[in-house]
KEKE-3310 file (N, C-alpha, C; in steps of 0.2 Angstrom, whole numbers, plus 5000, padded with zeros to 4 digits):
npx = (5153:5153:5149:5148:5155:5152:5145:5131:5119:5101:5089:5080:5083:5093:5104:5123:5131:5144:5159:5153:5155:5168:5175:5172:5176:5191:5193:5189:5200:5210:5208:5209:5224:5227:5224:5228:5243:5242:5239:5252:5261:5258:5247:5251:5265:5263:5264:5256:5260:5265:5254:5250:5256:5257:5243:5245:5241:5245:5248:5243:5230:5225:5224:5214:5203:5202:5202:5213:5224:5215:5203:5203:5200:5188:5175:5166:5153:5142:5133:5124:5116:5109:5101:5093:5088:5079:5071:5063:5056:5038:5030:5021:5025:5034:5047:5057:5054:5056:5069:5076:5071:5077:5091:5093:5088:5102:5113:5110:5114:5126:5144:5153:5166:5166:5160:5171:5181:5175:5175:5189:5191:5184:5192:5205:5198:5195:5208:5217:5220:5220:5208:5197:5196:5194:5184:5169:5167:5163:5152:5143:5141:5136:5122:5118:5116:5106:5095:5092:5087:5076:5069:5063:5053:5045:5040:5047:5059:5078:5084:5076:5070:5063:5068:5083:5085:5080:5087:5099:5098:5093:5108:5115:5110:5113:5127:5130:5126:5132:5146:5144:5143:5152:5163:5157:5159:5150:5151:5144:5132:5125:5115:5104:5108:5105:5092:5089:5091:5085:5074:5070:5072:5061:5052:5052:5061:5064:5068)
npy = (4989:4986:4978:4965:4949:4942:4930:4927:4924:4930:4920:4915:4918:4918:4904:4907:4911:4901:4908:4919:4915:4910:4923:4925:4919:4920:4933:4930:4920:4933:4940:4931:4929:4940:4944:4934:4939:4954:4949:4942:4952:4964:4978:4991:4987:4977:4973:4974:4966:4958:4951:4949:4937:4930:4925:4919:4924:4938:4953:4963:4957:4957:4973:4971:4966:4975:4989:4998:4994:4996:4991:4980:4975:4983:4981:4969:4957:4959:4968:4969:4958:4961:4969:4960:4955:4964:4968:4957:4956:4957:4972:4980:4978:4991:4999:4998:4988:4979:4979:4976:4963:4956:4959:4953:4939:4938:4941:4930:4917:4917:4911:4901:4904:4914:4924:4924:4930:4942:4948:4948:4961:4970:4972:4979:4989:4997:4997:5001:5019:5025:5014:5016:5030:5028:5021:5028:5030:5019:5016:5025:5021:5009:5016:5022:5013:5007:5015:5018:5006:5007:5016:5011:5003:5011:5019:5031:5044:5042:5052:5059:5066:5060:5049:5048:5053:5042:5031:5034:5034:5021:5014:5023:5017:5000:5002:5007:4996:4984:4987:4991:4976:4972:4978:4973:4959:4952:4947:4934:4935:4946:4946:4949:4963:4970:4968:4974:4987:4991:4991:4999:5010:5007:5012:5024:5029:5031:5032)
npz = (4981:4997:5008:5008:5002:4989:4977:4972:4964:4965:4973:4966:4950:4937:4934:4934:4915:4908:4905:4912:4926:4925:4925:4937:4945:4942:4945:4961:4964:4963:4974:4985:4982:4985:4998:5006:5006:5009:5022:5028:5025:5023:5020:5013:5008:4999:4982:4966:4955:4964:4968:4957:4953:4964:4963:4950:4937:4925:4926:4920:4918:4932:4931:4922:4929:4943:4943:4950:4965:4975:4972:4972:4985:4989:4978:4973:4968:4972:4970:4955:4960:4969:4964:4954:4965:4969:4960:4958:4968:4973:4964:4974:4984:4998:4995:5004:5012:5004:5000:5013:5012:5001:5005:5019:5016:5005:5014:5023:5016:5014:5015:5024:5026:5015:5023:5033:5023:5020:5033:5033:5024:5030:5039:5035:5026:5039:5043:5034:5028:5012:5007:5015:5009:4997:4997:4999:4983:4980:4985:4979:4966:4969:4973:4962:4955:4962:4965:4950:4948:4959:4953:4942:4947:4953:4941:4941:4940:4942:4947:4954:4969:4980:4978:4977:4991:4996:4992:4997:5011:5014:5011:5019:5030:5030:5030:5041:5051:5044:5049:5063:5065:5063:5074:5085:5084:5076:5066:5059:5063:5052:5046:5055:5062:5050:5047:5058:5056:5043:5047:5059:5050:5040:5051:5052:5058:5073:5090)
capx = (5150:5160:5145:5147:5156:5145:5145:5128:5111:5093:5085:5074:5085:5097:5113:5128:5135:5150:5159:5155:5158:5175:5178:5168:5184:5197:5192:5189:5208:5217:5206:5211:5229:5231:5223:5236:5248:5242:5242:5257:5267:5253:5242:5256:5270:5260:5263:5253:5264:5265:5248:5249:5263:5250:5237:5245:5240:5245:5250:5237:5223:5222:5222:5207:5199:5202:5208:5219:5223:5212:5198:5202:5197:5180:5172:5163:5149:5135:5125:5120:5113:5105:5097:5090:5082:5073:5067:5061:5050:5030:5029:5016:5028:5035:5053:5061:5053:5060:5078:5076:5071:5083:5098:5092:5093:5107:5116:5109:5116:5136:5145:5159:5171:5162:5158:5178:5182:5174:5178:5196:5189:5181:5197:5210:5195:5197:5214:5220:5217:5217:5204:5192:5196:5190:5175:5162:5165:5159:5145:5141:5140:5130:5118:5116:5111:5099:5092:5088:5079:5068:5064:5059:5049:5040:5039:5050:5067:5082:5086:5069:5074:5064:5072:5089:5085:5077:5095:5105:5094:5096:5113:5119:5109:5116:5135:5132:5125:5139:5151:5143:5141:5162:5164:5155:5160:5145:5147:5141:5125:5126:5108:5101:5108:5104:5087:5086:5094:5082:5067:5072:5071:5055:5046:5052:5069:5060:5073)
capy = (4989:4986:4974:4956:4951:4938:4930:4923:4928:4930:4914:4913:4923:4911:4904:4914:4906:4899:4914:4925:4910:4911:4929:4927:4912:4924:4938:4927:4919:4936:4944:4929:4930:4948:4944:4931:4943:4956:4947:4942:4959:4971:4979:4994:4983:4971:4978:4972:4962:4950:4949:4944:4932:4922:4920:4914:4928:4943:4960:4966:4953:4960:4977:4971:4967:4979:4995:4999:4990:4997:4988:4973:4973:4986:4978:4964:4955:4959:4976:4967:4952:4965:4972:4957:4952:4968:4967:4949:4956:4961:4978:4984:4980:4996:4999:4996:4981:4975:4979:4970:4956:4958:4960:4946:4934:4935:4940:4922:4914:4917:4905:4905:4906:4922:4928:4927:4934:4949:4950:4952:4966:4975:4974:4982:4996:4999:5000:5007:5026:5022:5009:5021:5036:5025:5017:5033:5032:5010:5015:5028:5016:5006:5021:5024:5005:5006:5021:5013:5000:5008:5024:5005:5000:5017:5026:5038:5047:5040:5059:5063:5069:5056:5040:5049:5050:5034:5028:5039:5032:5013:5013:5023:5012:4998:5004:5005:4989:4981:4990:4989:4969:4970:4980:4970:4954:4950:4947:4927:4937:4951:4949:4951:4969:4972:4968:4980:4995:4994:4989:5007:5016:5007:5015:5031:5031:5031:5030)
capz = (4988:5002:5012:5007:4995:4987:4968:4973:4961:4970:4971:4957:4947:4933:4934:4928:4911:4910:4904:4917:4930:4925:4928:4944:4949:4942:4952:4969:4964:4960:4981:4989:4984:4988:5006:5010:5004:5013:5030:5027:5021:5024:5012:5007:5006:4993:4975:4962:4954:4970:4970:4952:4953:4968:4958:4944:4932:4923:4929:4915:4920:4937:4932:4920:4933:4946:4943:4958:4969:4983:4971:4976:4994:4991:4973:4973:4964:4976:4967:4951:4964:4976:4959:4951:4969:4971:4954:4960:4974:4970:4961:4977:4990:4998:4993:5010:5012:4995:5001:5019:5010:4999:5007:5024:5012:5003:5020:5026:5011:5014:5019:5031:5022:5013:5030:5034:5017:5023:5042:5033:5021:5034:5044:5030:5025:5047:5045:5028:5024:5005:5007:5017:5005:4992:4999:4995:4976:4976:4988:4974:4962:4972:4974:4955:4952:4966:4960:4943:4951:4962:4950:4937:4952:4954:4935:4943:4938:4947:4949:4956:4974:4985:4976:4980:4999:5000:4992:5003:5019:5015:5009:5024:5036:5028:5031:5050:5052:5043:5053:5071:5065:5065:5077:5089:5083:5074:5056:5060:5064:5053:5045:5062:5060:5043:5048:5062:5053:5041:5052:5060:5044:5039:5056:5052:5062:5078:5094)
cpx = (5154:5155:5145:5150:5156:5146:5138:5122:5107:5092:5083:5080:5089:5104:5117:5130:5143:5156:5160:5158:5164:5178:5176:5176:5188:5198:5192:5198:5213:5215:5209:5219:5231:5229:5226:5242:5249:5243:5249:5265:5264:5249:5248:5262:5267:5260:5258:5254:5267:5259:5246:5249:5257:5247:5237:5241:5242:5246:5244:5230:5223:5220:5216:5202:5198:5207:5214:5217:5219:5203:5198:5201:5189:5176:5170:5156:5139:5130:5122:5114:5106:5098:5093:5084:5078:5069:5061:5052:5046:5031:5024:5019:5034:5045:5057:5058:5055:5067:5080:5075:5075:5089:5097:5094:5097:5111:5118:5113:5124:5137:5150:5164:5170:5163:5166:5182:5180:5173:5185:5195:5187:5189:5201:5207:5197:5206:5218:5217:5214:5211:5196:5192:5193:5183:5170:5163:5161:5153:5141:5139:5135:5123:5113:5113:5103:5093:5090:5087:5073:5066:5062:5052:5044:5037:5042:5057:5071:5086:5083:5071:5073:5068:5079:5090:5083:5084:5101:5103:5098:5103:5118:5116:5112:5123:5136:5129:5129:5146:5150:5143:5150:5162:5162:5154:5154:5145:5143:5132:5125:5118:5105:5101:5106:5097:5083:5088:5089:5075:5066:5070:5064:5048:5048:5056:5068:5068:5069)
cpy = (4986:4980:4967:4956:4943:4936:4926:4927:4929:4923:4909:4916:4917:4911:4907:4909:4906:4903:4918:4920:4910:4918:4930:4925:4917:4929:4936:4925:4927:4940:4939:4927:4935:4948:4940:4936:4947:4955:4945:4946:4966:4973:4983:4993:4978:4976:4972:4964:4955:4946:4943:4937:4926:4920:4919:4918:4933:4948:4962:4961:4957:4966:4978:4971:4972:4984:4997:4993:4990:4992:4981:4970:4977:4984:4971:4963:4956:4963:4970:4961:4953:4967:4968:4954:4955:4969:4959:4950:4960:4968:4982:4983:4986:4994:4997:4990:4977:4975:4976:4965:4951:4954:4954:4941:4934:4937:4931:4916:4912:4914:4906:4906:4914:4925:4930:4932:4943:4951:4953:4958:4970:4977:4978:4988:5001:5003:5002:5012:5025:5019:5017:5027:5036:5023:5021:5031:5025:5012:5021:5025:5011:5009:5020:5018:5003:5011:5018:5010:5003:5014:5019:5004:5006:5020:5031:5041:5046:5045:5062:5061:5063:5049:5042:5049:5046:5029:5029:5034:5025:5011:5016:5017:5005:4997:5001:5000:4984:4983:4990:4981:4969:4973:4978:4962:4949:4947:4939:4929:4942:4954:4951:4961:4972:4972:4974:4987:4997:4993:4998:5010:5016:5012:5023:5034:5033:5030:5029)
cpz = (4993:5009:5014:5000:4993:4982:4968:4967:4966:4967:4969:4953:4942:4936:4931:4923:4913:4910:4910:4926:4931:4926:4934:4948:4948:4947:4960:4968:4966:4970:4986:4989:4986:4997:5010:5010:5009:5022:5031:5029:5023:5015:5007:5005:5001:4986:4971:4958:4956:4967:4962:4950:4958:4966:4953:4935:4930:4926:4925:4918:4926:4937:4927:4924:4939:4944:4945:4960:4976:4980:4972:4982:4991:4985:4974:4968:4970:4973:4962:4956:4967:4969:4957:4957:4971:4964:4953:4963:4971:4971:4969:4984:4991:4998:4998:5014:5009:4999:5005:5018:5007:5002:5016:5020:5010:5008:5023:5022:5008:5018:5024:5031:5018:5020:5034:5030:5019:5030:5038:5027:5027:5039:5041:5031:5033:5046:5039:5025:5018:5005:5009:5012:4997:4991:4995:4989:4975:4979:4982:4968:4964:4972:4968:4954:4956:4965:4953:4946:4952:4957:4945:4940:4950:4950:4940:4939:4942:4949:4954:4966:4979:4982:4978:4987:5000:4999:4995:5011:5018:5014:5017:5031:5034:5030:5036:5051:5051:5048:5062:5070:5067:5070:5084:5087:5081:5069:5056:5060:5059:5050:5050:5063:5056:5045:5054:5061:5050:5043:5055:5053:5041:5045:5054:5057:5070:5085:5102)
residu = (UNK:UNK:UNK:UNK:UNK:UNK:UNK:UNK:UNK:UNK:UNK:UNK:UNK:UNK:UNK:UNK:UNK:UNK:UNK:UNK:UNK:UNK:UNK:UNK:UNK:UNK:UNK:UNK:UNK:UNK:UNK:UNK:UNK:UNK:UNK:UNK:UNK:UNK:UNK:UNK:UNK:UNK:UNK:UNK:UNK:UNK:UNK:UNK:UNK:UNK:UNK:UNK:UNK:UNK:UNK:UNK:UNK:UNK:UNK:UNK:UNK:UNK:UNK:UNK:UNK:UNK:UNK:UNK:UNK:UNK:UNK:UNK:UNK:UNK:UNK:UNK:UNK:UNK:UNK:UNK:UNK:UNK:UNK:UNK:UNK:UNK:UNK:UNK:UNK:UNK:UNK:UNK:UNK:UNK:UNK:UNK:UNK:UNK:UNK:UNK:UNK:UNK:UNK:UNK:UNK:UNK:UNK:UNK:UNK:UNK:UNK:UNK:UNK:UNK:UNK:UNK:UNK:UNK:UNK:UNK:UNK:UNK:UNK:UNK:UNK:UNK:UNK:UNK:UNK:UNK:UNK:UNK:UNK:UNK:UNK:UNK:UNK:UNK:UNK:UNK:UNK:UNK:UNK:UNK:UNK:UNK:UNK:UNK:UNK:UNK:UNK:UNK:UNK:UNK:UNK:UNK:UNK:UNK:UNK:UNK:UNK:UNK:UNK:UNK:UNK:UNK:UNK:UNK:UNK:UNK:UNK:UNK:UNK:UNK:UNK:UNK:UNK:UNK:UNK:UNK:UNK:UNK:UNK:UNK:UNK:UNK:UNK:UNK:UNK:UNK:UNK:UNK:UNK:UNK:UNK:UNK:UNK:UNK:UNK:UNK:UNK:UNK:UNK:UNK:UNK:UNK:UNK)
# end
């Protein structure tokens, strides 16, 4: 998901083991030297290989962790997050309330460093083709996990056609929000927008 890019849980939720702690650091180590890197050299001047060599790992460990290289700007730790916080919120609250609850908080919750972390993400995706050419398959991925949620939530089928437009809706409102937050020099606000995207969506897209 290309929104935030977050190693945080929900809440209530547990702590990660230590274990997964450590693939969380690996992966923050191997994105924050490809983002030096990048600004540096640029994205398509940056081989692998560099990327490697700065963070002090593997050619094979990076490509454990990210496939391509375009995965290490659009991947992050946020879906499992976004999952476990909507699985958090009362079973009789409506979906699109769950998700603004959701996703407010963990928005609030980035630091400012995170919050820079992804100004220079957002700016790369803006300005590398690749990047964008990529994006729709991780927002896909985000889709299917949100979709098994909420078809949990409901007794539904995560094929069953409205859980797929109610994942299509919030996911594209979601985008634009993020992206008019950059674009108008907001990310320090960007729940503010998240909250109005999907505030619209709950009235029924209302203009």
């Amino acid at each position: 998901m290309i929104d935030m890019a977050s190693a945080h849980t929900s809440p209530a939720g547990p702590r990660p083991g230590l274990r997964e702690r450590k693939k969380i650091q690996t992966r923050q180590a191997i994105r924050r030297a490809a983002y030096r890197l990048f600004a540096d050299q640029g994205y398509d001047a940056t081989p692998v290989e560099r990327i490697a060599e700065t963070a002090e790992v593997s050619t094979s460990t990076v490509f454990r962790y990210f496939p391509t290289k375009e995965d290490i700007v659009l991947t992050d730790e946020y879906d499992e997050a976004m999952a476990a916080g909507i699985r958090d919120r009362p079973l009789d609250e409506p979906p699109v309330s769950s998700l603004r609850r959701v996703l407010i908080d963990m928005a609030r919750q980035l630091t400012e460093d995170e919050r820079a972390e992804m100004l220079t993400r957002l700016t790369l995706i803006r300005q590398v083709p690749a990047l964008r050419a990529r994006m729709g398959e991780g927002m896909a991925k985000t889709g299917t996990l949100l979709g098994e949620v909420l078809a949990e939530r409901s007794g539904r089928s995560p094929e069953d056609l409205e859980v797929r437009v109610l994942v299509g809706a919030v996911l594209g409102a979601l985008q634009e929000a993020v992206f008019h937050s950059f674009d108008h020099h907001r990310v320090d606000a960007m729940e503010d927008d998240i909250d109005r995207a999907l505030g619209m969506l709950a009235r029924g897209l209302p203009l």
